[in-house]
C-alpha positions as a printed NumPy array, in Angstrom:
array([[-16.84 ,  23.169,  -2.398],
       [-13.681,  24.395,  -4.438],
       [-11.102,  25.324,  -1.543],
       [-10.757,  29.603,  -1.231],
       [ -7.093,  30.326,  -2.26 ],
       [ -7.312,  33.097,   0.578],
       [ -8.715,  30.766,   3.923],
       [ -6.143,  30.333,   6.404],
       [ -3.926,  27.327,   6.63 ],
       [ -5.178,  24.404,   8.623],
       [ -4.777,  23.586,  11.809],
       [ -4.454,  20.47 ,  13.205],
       [ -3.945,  21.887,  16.812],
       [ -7.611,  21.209,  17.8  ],
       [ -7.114,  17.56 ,  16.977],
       [ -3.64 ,  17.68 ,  19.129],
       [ -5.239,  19.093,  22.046],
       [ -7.766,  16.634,  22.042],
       [ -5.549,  13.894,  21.626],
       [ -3.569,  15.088,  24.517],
       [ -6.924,  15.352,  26.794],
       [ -7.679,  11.919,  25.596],
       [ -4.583,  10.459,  27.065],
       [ -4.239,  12.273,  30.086],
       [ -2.932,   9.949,  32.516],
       [ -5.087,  10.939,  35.214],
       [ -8.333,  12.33 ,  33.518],
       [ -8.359,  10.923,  29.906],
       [-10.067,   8.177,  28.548],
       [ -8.538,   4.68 ,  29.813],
       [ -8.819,   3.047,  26.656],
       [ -6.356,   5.638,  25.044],
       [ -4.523,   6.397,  28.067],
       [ -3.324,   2.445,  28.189],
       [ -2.399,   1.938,  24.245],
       [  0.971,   2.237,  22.742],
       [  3.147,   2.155,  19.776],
       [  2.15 ,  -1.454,  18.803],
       [ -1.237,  -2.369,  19.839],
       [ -2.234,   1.096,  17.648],
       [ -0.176,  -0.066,  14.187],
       [ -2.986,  -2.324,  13.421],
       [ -5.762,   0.367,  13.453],
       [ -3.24 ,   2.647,  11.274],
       [ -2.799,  -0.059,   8.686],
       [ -6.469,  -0.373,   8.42 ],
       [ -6.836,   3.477,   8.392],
       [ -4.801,   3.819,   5.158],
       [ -6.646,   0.83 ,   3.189],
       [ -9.807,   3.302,   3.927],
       [ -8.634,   5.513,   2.345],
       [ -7.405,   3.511,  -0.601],
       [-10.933,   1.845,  -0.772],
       [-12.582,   5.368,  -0.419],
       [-10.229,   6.831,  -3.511],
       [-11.327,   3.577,  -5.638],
       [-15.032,   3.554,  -4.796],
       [-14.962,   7.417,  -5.978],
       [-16.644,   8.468,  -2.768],
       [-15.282,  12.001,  -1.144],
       [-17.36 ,  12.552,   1.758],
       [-15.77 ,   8.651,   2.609],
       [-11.931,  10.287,   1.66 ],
       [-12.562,  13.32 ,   3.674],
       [-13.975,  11.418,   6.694],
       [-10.863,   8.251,   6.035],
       [ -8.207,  11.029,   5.804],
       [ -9.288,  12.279,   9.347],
       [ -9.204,   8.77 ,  10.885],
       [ -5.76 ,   8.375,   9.261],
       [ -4.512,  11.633,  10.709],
       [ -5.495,  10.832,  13.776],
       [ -3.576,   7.707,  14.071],
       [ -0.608,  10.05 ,  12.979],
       [ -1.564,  12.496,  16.063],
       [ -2.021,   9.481,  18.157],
       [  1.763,   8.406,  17.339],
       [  2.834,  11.705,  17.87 ],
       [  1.198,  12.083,  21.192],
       [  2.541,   9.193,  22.635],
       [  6.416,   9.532,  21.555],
       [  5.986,  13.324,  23.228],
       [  5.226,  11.6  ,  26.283],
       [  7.924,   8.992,  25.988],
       [ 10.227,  11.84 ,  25.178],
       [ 11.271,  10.993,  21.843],
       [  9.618,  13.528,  19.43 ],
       [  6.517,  15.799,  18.97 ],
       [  4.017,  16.226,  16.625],
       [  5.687,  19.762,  15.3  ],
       [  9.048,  17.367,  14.772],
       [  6.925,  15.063,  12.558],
       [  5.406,  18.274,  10.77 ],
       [  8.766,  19.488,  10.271],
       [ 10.944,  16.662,   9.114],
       [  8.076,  15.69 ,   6.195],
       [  8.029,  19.715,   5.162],
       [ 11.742,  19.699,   5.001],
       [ 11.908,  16.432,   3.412],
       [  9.477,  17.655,   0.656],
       [ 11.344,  20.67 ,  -0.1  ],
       [ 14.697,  18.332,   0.238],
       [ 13.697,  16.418,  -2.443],
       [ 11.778,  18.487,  -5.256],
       [ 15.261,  21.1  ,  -5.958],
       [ 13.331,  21.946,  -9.2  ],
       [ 10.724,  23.23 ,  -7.447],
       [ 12.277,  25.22 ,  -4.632],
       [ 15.134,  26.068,  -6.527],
       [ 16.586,  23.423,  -8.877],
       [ 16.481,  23.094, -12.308],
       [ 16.302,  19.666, -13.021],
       [ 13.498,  18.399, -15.764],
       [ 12.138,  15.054, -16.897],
       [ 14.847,  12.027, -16.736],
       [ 16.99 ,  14.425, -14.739],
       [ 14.324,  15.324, -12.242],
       [ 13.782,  11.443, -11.91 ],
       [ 17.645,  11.092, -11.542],
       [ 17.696,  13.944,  -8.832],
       [ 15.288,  11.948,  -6.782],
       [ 16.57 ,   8.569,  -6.82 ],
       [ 19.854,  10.301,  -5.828],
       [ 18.613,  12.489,  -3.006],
       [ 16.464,   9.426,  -1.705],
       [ 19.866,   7.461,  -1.677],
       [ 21.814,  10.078,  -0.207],
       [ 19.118,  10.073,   2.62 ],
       [ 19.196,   6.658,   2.996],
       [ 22.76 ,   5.995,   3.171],
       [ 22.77 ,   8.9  ,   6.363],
       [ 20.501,   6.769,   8.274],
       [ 21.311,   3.24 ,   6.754],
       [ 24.07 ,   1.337,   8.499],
       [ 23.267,  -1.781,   6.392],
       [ 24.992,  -1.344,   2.971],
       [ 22.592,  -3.282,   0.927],
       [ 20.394,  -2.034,  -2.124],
       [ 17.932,  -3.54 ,  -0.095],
       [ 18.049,  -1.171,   2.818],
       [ 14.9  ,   0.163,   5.044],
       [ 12.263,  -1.827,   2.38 ],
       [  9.66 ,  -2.56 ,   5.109],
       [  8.929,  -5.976,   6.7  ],
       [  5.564,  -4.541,   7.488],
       [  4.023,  -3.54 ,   4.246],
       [  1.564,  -6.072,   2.206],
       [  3.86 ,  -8.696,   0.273],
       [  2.708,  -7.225,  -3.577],
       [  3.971,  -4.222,  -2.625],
       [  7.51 ,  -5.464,  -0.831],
       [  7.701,  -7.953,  -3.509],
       [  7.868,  -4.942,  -6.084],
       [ 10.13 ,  -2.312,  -4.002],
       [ 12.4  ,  -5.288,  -3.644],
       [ 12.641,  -5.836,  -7.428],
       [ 12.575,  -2.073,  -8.247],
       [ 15.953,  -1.743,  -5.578],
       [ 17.708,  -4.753,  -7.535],
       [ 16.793,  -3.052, -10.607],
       [ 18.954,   0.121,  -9.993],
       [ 21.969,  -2.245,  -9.272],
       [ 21.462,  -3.833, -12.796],
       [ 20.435,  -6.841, -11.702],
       [ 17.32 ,  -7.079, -13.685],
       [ 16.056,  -9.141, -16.91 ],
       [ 16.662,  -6.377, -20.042],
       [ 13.124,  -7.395, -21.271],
       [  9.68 ,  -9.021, -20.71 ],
       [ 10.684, -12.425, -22.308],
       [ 12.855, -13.419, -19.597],
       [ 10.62 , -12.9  , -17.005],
       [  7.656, -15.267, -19.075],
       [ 10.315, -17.819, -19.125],
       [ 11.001, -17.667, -15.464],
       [  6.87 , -17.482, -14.343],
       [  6.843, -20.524, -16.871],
       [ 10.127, -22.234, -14.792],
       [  8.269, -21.334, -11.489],
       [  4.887, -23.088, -12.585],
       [  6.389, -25.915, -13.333],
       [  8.529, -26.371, -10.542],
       [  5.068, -25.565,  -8.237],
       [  3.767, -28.958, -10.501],
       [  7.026, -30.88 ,  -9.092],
       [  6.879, -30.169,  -5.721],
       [  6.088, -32.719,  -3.383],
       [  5.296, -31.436,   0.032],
       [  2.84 , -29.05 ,   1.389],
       [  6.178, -26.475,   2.661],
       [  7.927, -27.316,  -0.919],
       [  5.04 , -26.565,  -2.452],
       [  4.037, -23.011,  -0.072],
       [  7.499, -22.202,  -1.549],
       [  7.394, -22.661,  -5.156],
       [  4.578, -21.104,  -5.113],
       [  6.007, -18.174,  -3.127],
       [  8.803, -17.979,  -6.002],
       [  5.719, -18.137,  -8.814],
       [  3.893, -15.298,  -6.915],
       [  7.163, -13.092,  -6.62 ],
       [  7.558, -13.434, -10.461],
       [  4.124, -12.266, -11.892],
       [  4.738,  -9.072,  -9.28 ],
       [  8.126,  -8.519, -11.37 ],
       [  5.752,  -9.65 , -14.935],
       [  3.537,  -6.343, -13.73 ],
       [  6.491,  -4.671, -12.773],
       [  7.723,  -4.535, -16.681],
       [  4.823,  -4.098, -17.524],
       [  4.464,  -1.123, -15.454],
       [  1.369,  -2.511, -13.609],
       [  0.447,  -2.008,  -9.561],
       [  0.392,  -5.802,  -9.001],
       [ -1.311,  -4.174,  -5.501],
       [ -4.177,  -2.245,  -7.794],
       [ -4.175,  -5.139, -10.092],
       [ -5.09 ,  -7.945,  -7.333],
       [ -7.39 ,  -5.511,  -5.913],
       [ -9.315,  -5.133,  -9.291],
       [ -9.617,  -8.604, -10.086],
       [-11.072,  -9.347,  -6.582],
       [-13.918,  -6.809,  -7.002],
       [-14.408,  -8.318, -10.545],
       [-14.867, -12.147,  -8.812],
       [-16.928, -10.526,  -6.059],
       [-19.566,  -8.585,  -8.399],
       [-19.594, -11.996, -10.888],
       [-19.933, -14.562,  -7.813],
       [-22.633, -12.363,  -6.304],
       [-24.749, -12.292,  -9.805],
       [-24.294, -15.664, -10.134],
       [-26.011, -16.323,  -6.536],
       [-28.843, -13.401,  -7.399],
       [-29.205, -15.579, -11.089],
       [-29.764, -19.37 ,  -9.063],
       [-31.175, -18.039,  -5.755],
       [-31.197, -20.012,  -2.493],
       [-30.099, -23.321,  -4.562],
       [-26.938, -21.366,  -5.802],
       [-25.108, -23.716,  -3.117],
       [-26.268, -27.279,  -4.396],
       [-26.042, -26.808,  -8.03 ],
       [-23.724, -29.075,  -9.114],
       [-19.876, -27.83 ,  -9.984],
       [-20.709, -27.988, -14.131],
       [-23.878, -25.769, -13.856],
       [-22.187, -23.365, -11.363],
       [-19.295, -23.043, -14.057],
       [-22.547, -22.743, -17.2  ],
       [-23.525, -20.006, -14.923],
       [-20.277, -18.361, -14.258],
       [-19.76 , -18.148, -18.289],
       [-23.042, -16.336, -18.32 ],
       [-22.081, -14.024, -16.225],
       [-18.679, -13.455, -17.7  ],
       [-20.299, -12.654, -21.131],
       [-22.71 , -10.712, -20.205],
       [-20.115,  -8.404, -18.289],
       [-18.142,  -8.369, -21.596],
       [-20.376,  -7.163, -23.676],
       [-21.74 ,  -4.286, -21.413]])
């Protein structure tokens, strides 16, 4: 249903005050009550790849129900630095909102368009940064945490606004080529976890240039293997498993064509 211009604004205070009954130290639910910061970051991880797969399988009733789990692991956060005394939900409300606003001048009041609009950002994000940073680096406050595609590429992207970047596509085929072979050369299971480290970390700055989510990418070709492999099983039945390695590979190429010509 097409959301009425005129309805009042959300409110997530329902959520907050059940999150607050919910770790009441003396009559909320002990499983709550005895998590904190850390042993929740795992179930907030997993929250926002449900949403992700919920956006890519096309399926609202799954975003609107994986958006509320997600904001509740933001309440959850918020609940327990109130009680710690660091900050409050309304604090977390409030820095994003002014952040927002902070950030998109040519919308509350700027006049900035296209490349300049782009050039405001960058700017204002590095401005913010360099308030809170105390490390000088280009490199500053990319998180540890986040999946290694995605580092990989903010990584590269930071470089890139320093210059230090190849000026076209060809010099990043020659270095995937220069990592390959040096994955050939290695000669130990840890030389060889690290060449192939350095191999991975190139193709992410290949889809980089090539504007490509190496993240979406990987994710794309995974469902692609899954649907194939399954239709492969489905196509040989319960012997799928002691067909020898040639007729698994006839019936892989089956599969493959017949995908490519739907």
């Amino acid at each position: 249903m097409p959301a009425d211009p005129k309805a009042s604004p959300a409110d997530i205070m329902p959520l907050a005050t059940v999150m607050a009954r919910l770790r009441d130290p003396d009559t909320g639910c002990p499983w709550d009550i005895q998590q904190d910061f850390a042993s929740i970051a795992p179930y907030t991880i997993e929250e926002a790849y449900e949403v992700a797969d919920a956006i890519e399988r096309s399926d609202m009733p799954a975003l609107c129900d994986e958006l509320g789990d997600l904001l509740l692991q933001v309440v959850f956060h918020s609940r327990m630095a109130e009680q710690a005394g660091h900050f409050r939900l309304q604090d977390v409300i409030d820095g994003i909102t002014a952040k927002m606003i902070r950030r998109h001048p040519h919308v509350f009041g700027g006049t900035a368009d296209g490349e300049d609009r782009h050039a405001q950002w960058e700017s204002i994000k590095a401005a913010e940064r360099a308030e809170k940073e105390t490390d000088p680096s280009a490199l500053a406050s990319v998180a540890h945490a986040i999946p290694a595609l995605l580092r990989a590429k903010k990584l590269q992207k930071r470089a890139a606004r320093t210059g230090f970047d190849w000026p076209d596509i060809t010099g990043v085929r020659a270095k995937i080529a220069e990592e390959l072979a040096e994955v050939e050369a290695a000669t130990s299971p840890q030389h060889q976890q690290e060449e192939v480290g350095d191999l991975l970390f190139a193709v992410v700055n290949l889809a980089r240039h090539l504007k490509v989510d190496p993240e979406v990418a990987l994710r794309a070709a995974n469902a692609k293997f899954e649907q194939r492999f399954r239709q492969m099983e489905h196509r040989a039945g319960d012997t799928f498993a002691s067909l020898p390695l040639d007729a698994k590979e006839a019936l892989w190429q089956r599969v493959k064509d017949q995908a490519e010509q739907v």
